[in-house]
C-alpha positions as CSV (number, residue, x, y, z in Angstrom):
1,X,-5.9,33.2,-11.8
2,X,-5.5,32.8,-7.9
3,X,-6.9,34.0,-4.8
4,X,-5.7,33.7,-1.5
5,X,-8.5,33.7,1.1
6,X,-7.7,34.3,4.8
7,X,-10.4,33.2,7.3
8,X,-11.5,36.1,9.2
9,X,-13.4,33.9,11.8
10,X,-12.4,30.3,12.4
11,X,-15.2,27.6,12.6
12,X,-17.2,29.2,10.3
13,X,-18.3,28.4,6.6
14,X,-17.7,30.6,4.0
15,X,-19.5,30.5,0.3
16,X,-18.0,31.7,-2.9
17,X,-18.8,32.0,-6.5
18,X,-16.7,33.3,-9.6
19,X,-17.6,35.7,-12.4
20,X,-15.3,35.6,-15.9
21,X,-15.0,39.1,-16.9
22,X,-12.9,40.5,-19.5
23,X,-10.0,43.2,-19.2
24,X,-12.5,45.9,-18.8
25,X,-14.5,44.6,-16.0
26,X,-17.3,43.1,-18.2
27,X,-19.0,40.0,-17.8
28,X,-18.7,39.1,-21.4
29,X,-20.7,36.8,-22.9
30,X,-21.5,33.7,-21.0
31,X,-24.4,31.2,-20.5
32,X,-23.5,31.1,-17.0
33,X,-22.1,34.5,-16.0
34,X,-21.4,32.6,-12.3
35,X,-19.7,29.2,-11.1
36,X,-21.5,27.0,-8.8
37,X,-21.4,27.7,-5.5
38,X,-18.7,26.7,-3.8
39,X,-18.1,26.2,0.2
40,X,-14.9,26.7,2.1
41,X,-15.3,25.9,6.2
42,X,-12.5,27.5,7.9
43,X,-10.3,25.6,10.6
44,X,-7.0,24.7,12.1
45,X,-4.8,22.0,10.5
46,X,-4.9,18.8,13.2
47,X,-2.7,18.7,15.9
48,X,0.1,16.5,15.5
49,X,-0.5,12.9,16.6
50,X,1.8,11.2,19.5
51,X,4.7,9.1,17.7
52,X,3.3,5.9,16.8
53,X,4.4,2.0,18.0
54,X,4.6,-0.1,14.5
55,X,5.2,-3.7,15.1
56,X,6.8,-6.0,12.4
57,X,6.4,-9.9,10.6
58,X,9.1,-10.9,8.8
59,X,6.9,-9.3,5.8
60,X,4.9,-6.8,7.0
61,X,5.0,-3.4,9.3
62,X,1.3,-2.5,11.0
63,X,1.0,0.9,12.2
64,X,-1.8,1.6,15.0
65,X,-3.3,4.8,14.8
66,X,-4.0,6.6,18.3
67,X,-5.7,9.5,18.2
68,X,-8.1,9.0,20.9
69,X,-9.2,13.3,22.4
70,X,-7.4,14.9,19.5
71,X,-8.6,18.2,18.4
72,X,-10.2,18.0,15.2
73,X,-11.0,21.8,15.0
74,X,-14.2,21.1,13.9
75,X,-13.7,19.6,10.7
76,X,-14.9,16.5,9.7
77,X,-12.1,13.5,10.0
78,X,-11.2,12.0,6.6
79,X,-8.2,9.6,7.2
80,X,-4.3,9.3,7.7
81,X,-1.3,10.0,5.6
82,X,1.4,7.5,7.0
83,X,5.0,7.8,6.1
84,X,7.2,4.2,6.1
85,X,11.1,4.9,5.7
86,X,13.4,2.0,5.0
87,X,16.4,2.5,7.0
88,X,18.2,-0.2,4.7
89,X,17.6,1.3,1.2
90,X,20.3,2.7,-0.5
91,X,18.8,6.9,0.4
92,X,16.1,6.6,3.1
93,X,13.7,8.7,3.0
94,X,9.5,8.6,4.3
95,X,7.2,8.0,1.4
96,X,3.8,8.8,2.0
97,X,0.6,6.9,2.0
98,X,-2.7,9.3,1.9
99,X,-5.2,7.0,3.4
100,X,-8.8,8.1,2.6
101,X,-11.1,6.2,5.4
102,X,-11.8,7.6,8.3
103,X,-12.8,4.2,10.1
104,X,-9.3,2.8,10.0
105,X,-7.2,2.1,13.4
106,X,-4.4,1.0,11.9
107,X,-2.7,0.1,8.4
108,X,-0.5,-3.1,7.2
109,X,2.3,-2.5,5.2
110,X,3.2,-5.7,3.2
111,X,4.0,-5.1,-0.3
112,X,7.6,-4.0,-0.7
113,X,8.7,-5.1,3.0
114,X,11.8,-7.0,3.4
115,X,12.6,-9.5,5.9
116,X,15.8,-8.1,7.8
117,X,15.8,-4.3,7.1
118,X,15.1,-1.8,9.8
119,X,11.6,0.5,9.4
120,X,10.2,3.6,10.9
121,X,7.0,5.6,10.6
122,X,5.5,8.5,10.8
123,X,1.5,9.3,11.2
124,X,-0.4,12.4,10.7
125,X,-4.6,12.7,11.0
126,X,-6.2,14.5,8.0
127,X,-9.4,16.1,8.6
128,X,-11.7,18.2,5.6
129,X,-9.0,20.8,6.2
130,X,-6.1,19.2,5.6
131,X,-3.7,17.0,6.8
132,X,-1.7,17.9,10.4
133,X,1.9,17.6,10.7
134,X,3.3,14.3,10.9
135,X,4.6,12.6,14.4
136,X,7.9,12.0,15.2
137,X,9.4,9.9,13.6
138,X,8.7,5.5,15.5
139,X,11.5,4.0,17.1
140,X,13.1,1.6,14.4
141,X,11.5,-1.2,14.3
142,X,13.4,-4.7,12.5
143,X,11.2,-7.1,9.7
144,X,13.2,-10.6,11.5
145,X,12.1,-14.3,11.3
């Protein structure tokens, strides 16, 4: 069973608690005829972040997260997902890391780099919410000696 709830006023918290009832609208036999209470605060996704600048080692990418008077909508920041495509593999495509720290200002790629293929990120801000959209894609950026 589902529910969709639509915010009727943004920036505000609302509370909810379920009851299991049976076909006929009885509570049925329960110890606990309600769930815990449950909070949902209501808010934008993030905005989406400016495209980032990675630089590259021969064996690692670092991606510096700038997000310096973004709109956070009121919800609490919780991290980053960052996206790393590898222009040299045989389908590139961006695979996502969910970062969950909210003190990072940037993130190191090492494992699974290799020297002389091409990168590009992406980076979007993740708040209580949600996370935003991602940038636009870096300018490639080349893992040389």
């Amino acid at each position: 069973l589902t529910h969709v709830f639509t915010c009727p006023t943004p920036f505000q918290t609302y509370y909810f608690q379920v009851a299991a009832v049976n076909g006929a609208g009885d509570p049925g036999v329960t110890e606990s005829p309600l769930s815990p209470l449950s909070g949902l605060f209501c808010a934008d996704l993030p905005v989406k972040l400016a495209v980032p600048t990675p630089t590259a080692t021969p064996t690692s990418i670092t991606v510096p997260f700038v997000f310096a008077n973004t709109d956070l909508s009121s919800a609490p920041h919780r991290g980053f997902e960052v996206q790393l495509e590898d222009q040299g593999a045989a389908v590139p495509a961006f695979v996502a890391t969910r970062l969950y720290d909210s003190t990072l200002r940037s993130y190191t790629y090492a494992a699974g780099i290799i020297t002389g293929n091409t990168y590009r990120v992406k980076v979007a801000l993740c708040t209580a919410v949600g996370c935003g959209p991602p940038s636009d894609p870096s300018a490639p950026v080349v893992t040389v000696s």
